[in-house]
KETORFI-868753 format. One line per field, with one value per residue: residue in one letter; x, y, z of N, C-alpha, C, O, CB in turn. Coordinates in steps of 0.2 Angstrom, whole numbers, padded with zeros to 4 digits. Atoms other than C-alpha are relative to their C-alpha. Last residue first. Glycine has a CB too. Example, Ala and Ser with C-alpha at 12.3 -4.5 7.8 and 13.67 -1.06 7.14 Angstrom:
// KETORFI-868753
aa <- c(S, A)
nc1 <- c(-0004, 0004)
nc2 <- c(-0006, -0006)
nc3 <- c(-0001, 0000)
cac1 <- c(0068, 0062)
cac2 <- c(-0005, -0022)
cac3 <- c(0036, 0039)
cc1 <- c(-0004, 0004)
cc2 <- c(0005, 0006)
cc3 <- c(0003, 0000)
oc1 <- c(-0001, 0009)
oc2 <- c(0011, 0005)
oc3 <- c(0004, 0003)
cbc1 <- c(0002, -0005)
cbc2 <- c(0002, 0000)
cbc3 <- c(-0007, 0006)
This chain:
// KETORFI-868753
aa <- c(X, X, X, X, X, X, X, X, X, X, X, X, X, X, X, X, X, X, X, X, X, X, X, X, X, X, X, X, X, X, X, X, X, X, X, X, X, X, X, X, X, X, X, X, X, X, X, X, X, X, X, X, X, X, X, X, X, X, X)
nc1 <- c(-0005, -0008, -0006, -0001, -0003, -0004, -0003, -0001, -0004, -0005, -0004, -0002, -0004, -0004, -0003, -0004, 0002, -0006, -0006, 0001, -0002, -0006, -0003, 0002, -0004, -0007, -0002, 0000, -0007, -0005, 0003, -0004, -0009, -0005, 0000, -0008, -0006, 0000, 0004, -0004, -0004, 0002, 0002, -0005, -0003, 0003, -0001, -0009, -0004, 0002, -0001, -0003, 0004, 0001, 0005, 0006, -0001, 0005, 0001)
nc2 <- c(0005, 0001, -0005, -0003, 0004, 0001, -0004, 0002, 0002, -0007, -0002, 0007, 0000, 0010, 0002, 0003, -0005, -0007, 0002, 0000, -0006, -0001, 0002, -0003, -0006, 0002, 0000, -0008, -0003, 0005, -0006, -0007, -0003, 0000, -0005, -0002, 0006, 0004, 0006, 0003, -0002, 0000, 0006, 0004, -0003, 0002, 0008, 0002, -0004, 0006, 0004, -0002, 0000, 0007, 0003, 0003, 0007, 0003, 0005)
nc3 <- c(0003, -0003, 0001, 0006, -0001, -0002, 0001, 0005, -0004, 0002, 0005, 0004, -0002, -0005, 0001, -0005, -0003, 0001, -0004, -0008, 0001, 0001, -0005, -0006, 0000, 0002, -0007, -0003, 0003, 0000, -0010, -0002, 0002, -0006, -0009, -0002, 0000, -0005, 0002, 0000, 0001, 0008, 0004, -0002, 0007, 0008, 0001, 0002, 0005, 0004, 0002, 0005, 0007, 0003, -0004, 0004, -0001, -0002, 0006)
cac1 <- c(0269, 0266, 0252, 0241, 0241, 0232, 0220, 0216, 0216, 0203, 0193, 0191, 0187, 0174, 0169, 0154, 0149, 0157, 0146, 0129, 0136, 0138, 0120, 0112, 0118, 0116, 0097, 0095, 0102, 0090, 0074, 0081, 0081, 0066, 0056, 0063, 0048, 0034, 0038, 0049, 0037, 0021, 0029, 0037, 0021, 0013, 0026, 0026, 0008, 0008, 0018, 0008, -0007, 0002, 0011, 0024, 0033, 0036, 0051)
cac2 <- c(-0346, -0331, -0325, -0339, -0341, -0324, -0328, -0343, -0334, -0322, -0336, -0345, -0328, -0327, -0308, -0305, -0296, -0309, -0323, -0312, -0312, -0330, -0333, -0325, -0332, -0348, -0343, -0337, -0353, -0364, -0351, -0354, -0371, -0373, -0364, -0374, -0387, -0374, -0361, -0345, -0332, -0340, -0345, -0330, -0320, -0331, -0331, -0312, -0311, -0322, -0311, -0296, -0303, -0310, -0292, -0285, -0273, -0254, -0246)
cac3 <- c(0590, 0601, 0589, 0591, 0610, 0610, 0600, 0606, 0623, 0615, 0609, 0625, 0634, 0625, 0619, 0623, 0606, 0597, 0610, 0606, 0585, 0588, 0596, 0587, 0571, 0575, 0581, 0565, 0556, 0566, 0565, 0545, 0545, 0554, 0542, 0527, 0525, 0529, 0515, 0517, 0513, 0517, 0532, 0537, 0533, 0544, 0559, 0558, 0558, 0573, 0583, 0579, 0585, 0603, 0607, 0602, 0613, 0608, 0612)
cc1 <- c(0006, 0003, 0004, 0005, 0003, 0009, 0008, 0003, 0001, 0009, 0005, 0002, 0006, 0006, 0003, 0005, 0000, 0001, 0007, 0008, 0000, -0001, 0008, 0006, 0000, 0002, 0008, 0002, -0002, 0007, 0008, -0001, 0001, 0005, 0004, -0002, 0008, 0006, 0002, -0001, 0006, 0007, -0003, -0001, 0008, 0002, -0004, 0002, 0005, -0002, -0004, 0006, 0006, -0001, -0003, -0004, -0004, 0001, -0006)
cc2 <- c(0001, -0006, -0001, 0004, -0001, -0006, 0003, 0005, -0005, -0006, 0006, 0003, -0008, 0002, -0004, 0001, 0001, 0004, 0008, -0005, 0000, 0007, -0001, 0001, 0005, 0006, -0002, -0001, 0007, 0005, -0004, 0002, 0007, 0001, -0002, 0007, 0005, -0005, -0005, -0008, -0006, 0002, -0002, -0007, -0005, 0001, -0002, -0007, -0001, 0001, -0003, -0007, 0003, 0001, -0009, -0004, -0003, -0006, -0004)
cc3 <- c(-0007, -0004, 0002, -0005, -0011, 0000, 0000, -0003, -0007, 0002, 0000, -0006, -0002, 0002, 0005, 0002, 0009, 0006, -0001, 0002, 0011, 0001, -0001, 0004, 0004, 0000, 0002, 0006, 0004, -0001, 0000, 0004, 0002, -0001, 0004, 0004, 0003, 0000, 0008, -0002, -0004, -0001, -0007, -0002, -0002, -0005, -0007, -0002, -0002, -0008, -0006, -0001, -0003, -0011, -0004, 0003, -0005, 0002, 0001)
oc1 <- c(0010, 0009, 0009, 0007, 0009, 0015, 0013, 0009, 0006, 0014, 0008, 0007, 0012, 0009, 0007, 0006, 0000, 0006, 0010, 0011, 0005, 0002, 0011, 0009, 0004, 0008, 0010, 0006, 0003, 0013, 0011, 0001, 0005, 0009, 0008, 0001, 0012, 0007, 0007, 0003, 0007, 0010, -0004, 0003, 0010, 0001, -0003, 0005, 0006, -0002, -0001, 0008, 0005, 0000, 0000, -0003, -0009, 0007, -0007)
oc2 <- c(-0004, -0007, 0003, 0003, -0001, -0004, 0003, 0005, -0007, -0003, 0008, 0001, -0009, 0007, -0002, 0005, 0006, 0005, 0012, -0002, 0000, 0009, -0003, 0006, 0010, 0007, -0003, 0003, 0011, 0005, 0001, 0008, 0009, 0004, 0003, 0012, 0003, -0007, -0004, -0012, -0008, -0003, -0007, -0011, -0006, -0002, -0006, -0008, -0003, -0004, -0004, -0008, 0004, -0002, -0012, -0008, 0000, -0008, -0007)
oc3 <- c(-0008, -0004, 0000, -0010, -0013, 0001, -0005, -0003, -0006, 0001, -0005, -0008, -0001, 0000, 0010, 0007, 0012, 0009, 0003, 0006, 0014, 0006, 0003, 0006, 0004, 0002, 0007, 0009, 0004, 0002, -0003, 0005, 0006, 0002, 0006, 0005, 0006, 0006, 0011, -0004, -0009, 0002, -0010, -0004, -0008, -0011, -0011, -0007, -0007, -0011, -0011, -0007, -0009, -0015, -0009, 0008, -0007, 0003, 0007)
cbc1 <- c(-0005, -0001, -0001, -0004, -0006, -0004, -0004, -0004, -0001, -0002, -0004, -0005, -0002, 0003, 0003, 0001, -0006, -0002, 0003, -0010, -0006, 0003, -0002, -0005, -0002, 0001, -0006, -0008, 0001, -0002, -0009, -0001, 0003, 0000, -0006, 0006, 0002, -0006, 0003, 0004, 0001, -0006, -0003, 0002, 0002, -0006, -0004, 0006, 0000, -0006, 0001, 0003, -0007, -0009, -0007, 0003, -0002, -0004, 0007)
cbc2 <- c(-0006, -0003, 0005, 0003, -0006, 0000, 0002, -0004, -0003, 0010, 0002, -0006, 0002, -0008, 0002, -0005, 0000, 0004, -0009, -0005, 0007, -0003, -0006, -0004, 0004, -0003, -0005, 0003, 0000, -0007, -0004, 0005, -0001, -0005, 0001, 0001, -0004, -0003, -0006, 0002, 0004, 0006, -0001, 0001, 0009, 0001, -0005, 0000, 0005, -0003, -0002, 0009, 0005, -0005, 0008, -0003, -0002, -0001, -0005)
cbc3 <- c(-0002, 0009, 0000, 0000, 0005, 0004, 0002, -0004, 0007, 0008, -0005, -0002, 0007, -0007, -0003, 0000, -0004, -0005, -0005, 0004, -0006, -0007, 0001, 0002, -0005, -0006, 0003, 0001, -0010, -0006, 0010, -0003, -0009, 0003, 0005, -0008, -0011, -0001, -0010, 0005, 0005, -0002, 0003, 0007, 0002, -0002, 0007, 0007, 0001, 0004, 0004, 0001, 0000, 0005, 0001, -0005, 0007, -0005, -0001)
């Protein structure tokens, strides 16, 4: 798999900015990196959400 390198980042970042406009870029790195970071826990799977789980269904 390729790598990207500095020129294609920064491409990404412009089109992304044209795209999505300067005021609500951080939101969406904000909401990406939200989503990241849930599917990477799902895809974990917590051992805090399985025991809710767990605890869940015995009541």
């Amino acid at each position: 798999m390729p790598s990207l390198g500095p020129m294609e980042l920064i491409i990404i970042l412009v089109i992304a900015l044209i795209v999505i406009g300067p005021k609500k870029l951080p939101d969406a790195g904000r909401s990406i990196g939200k989503g990241m970071r849930e599917f990477k826990d799902g895809i974990a799977g917590n051992a805090k959400d399985d025991d809710e789980l767990v605890a869940g269904r015995n009541e």
